[in-house]
KEFIKOL-360461 format. One record per residue (C-alpha): residue number from 0; residue in three letters; x, y, z negated. Coordinates in steps of 0.05 Angstrom, whole numbers. Last residue first. Example, Ala and Ser with C-alpha at 12.3 -4.5 7.8 and 13.67 -1.06 7.14 Angstrom:
(1,"SER",(273,-21,-143))
(0,"ALA",(246,-90,-156))
***
This chain:
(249,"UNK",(327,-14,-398))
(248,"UNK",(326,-77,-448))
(247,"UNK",(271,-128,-441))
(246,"UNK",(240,-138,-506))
(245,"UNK",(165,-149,-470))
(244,"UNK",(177,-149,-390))
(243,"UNK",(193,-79,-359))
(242,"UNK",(157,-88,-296))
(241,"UNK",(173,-106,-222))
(240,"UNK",(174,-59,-164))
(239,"UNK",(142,-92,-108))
(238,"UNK",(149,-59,-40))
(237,"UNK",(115,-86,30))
(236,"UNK",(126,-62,107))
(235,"UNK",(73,-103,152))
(234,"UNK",(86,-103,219))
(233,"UNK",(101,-180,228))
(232,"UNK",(144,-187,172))
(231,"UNK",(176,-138,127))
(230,"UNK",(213,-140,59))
(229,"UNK",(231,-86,8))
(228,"UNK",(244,-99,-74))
(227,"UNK",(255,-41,-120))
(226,"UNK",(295,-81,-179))
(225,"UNK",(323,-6,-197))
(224,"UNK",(253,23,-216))
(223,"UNK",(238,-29,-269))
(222,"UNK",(166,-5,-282))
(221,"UNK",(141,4,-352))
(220,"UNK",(129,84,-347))
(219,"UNK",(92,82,-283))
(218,"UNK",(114,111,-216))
(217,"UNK",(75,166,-174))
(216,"UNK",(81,152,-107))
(215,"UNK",(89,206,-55))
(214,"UNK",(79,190,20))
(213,"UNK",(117,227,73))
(212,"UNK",(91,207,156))
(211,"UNK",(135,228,214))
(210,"UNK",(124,225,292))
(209,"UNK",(180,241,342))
(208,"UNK",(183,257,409))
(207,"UNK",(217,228,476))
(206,"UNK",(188,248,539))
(205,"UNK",(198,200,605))
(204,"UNK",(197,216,672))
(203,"UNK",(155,202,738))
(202,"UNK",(172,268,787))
(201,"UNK",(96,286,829))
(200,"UNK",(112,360,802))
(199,"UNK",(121,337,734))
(198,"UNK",(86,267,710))
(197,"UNK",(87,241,645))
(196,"UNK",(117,176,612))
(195,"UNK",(126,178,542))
(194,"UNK",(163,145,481))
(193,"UNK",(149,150,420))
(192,"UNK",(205,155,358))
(191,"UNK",(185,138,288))
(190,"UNK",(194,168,226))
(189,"UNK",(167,136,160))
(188,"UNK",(191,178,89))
(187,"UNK",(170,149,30))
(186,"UNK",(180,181,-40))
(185,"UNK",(171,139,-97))
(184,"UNK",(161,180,-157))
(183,"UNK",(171,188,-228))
(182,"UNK",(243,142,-251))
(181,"UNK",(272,161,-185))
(180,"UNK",(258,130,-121))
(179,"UNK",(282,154,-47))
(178,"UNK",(255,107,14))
(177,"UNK",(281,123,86))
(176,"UNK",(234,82,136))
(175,"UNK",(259,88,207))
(174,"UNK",(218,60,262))
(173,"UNK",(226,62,339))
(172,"UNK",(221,-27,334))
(171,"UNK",(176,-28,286))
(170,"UNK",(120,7,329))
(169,"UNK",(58,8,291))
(168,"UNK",(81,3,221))
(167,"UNK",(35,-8,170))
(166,"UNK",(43,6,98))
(165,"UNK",(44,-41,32))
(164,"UNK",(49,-22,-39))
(163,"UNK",(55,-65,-103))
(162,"UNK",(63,-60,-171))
(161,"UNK",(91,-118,-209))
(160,"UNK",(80,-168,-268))
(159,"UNK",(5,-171,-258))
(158,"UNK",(-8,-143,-194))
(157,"UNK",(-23,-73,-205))
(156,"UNK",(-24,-33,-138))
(155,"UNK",(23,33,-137))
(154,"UNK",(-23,95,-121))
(153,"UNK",(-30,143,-61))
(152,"UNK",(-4,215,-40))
(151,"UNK",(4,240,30))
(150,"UNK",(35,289,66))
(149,"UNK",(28,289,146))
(148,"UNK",(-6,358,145))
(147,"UNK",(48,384,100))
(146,"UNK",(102,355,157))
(145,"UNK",(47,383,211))
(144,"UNK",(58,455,179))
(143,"UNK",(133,459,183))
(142,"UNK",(140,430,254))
(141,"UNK",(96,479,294))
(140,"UNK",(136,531,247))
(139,"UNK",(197,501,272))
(138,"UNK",(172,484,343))
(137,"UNK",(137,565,355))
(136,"UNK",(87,551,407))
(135,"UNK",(40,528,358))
(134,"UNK",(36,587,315))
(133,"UNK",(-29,610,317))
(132,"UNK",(-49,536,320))
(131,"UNK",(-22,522,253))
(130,"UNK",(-48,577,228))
(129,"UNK",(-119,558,239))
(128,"UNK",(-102,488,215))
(127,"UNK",(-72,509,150))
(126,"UNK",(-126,548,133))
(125,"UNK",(-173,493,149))
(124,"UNK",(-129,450,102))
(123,"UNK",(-133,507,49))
(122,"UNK",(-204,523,40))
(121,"UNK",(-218,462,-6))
(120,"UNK",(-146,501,-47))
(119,"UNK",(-177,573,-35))
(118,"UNK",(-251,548,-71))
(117,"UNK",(-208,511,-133))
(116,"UNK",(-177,570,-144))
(115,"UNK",(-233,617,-152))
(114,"UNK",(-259,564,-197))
(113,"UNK",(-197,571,-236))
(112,"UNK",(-202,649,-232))
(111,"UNK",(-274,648,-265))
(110,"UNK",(-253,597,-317))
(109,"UNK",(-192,646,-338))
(108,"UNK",(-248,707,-343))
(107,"UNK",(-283,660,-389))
(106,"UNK",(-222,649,-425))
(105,"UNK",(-189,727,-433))
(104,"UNK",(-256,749,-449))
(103,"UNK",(-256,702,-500))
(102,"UNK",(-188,707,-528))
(101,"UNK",(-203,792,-532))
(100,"UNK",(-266,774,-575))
(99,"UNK",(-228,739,-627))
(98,"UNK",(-168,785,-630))
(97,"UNK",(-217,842,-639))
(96,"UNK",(-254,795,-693))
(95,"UNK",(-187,779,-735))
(94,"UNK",(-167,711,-742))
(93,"UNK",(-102,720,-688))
(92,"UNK",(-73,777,-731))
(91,"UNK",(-86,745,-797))
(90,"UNK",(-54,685,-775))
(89,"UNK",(-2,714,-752))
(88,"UNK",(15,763,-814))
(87,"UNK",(8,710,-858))
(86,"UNK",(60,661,-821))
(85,"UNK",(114,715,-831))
(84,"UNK",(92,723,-902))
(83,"UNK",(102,649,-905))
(82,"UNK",(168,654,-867))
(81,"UNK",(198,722,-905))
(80,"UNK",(183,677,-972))
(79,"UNK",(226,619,-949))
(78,"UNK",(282,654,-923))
(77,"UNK",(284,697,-994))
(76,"UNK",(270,619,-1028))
(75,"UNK",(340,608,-1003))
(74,"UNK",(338,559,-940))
(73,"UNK",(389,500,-945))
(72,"UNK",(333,439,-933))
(71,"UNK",(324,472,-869))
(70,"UNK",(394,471,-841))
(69,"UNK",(403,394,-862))
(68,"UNK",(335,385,-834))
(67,"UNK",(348,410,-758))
(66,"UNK",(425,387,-765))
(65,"UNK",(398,315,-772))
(64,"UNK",(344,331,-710))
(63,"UNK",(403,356,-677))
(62,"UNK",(444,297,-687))
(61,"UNK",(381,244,-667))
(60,"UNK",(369,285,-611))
(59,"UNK",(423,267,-560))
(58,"UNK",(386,269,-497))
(57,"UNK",(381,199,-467))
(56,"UNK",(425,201,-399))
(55,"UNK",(388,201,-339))
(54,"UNK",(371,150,-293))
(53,"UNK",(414,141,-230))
(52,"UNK",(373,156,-169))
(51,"UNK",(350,99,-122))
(50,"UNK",(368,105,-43))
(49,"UNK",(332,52,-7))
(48,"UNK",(348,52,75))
(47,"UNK",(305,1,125))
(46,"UNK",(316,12,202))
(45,"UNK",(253,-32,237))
(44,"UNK",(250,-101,244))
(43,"UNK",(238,-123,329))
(42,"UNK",(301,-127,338))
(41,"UNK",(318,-176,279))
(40,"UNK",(270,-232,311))
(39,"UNK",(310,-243,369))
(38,"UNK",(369,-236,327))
(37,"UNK",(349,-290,278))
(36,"UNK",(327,-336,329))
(35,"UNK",(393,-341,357))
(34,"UNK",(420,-351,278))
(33,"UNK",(371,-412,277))
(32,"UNK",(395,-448,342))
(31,"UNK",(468,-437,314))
(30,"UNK",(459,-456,246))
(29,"UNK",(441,-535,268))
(28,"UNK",(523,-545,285))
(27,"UNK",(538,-617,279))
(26,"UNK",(465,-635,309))
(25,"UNK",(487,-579,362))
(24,"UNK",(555,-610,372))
(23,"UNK",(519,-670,384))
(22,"UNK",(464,-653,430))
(21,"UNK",(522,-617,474))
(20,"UNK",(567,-683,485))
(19,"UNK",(493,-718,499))
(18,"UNK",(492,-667,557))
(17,"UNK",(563,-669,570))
(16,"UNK",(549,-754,581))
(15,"UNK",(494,-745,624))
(14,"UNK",(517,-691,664))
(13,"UNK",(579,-737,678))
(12,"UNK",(540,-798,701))
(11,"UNK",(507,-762,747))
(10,"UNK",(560,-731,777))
(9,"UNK",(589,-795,780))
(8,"UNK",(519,-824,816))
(7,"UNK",(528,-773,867))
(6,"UNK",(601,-786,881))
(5,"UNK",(580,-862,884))
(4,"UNK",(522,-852,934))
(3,"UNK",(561,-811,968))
(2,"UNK",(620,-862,988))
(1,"UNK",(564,-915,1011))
(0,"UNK",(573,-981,978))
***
C-alpha cells in the first residue's frame, strides 16, 4: 500500500476520533455552549443600577398622644375659661362683616393670581426655549435647561397584583439606567452615549456626546417598593413593583 495513503488515512483516523473526543466532553459539559451565548447576549444589555431608600421610622405618636390627654385632662377650670374666652374672641373677630368682606377680596383677588399663574406656567416651555438659545454657547447653562426639557412624569400601570412600567432603549449597548425609589417616587435616570462621525477640514473623526432622559413616578401607597423587579430583553427595559397583599406585614 502506498506510504501516503496510510499517513493520510491516520490523519484521518485521528480527526475522527478527537472530534468524537470533543462531542463528549461537550455532552459532559452542556454549560459551556450556553454560558458562550450568555456573553454574546450580555453585551448587548445595557448598565442596570437600583438604589432603594430605607423607609423611615414610624414617628412615635402613641406617647405624645398619651401625654397630649394626660396634660389636658389636668387643666384648672382658670385654663379652661381663658380657652373659651380665647375661642370667643376668634370667632367673633373672623364673623364680623369687615372680616367678611376683607376674606373676599382677599379670594377673588387669589383666583385672579392663580389664573395669572396658570398663563406664566403654558408660557413657560417657550420661555424656556427662548432662553435656552440665548444661552446656547454656554455648556452648563446649555446643559441645565435641556435636563428640565428632558423631564418627564408618567404613571405606574395596574396589573392586578403589580404595577408596571416599560421604556425603550434605542441603543442598549451606550445605555446606563440609574433607578432611585423611595416610598413616593421612582426616579429614572437613562443616559446614553452617541457616537459621531463628522468631517473637519476633509479629517474623518468621531464626536462623543451624551443624551439623558429623567422620568418621575409617583408610587402608590400599597406597593412593596423594596421587591422592585428589573429585566430587559430585546430593547425593552420593564419594572414591576408588586403590592402589599391583604395581612401582609410592611
Amino acid at each position: 500500500m502506498n506510504k501516503n495513503l496510510v499517513i493520510g488515512i491516520g490523519f484521518i483516523l485521528v480527526g475522527i476520533i478527537a472530534y468524537q473526543g470533543y462531542l463528549l466532553y461537550k455532552k459532559d459539559h452542556p454549560d459551556l455552549e450556553i454560558s458562550s451565548i450568555e456573553k454574546k447576549t450580555e453585551v448587548q444589555k445595557p448598565k442596570i443600577s437600583v438604589n432603594i431608600a430605607p423607609k423611615k421610622s414610624p414617628h412615635p405618636t402613641s406617647n405624645q398622644n398619651i401625654q397630649t390627654s394626660s396634660l389636658q385632662s389636668n387643666l384648672s377650670s382658670d385654663e379652661e375659661k381663658i380657652k373659651k374666652s380665647f375661642e370667643n374672641l376668634l370667632q367673633s373677630i373672623f364673623s364680623s362683616k369687615e372680616v367678611q368682606e376683607g376674606l373676599a377680596e382677599f379670594k377673588i383677588q387669589a383666583q385672579e393670581g392663580f389664573k395669572q399663574l396658570q398663563k406664566e406656567l403654558q408660557n413657560l416651555p417657550k420661555q424656556l426655549d427662548n432662553l435656552s438659545n440665548e444661552l446656547k454657547d454656554d455648556p452648563i447653562f446649555s446643559q441645565f435647561f435641556q435636563n428640565i426639557k428632558n423631564l418627564t412624569a408618567k404613571e405606574l400601570e395596574d396589573k392586578g397584583d403589580y404595577y408596571y412600567t416599560k421604556f425603550t432603549l434605542l441603543d442598549p449597548k451606550n445605555s446606563e439606567v440609574n433607578i432611585d425609589a423611595d416610598e413616593k417616587f421612582l426616579n429614572i435616570s437613562i443616559t446614553t452615549k452617541i457616537k459621531q462621525q463628522i468631517e473637519i477640514n476633509g479629517t474623518i473623526t468621531t464626536k462623543e456626546s451624551t443624551q439623558q432622559t429623567k422620568t418621575i413616578i409617583s408610587i402608590p401607597k400599597d406597593a412593596l417598593v423594596e421587591k422592585l423587579q428589573t429585566s430587559y430583553k430585546n430593547g425593552l427595559l420593564e419594572i414591576k413593583i408588586p403590592k402589599i397583599t391583604q395581612g401582609q406585614k410592611v
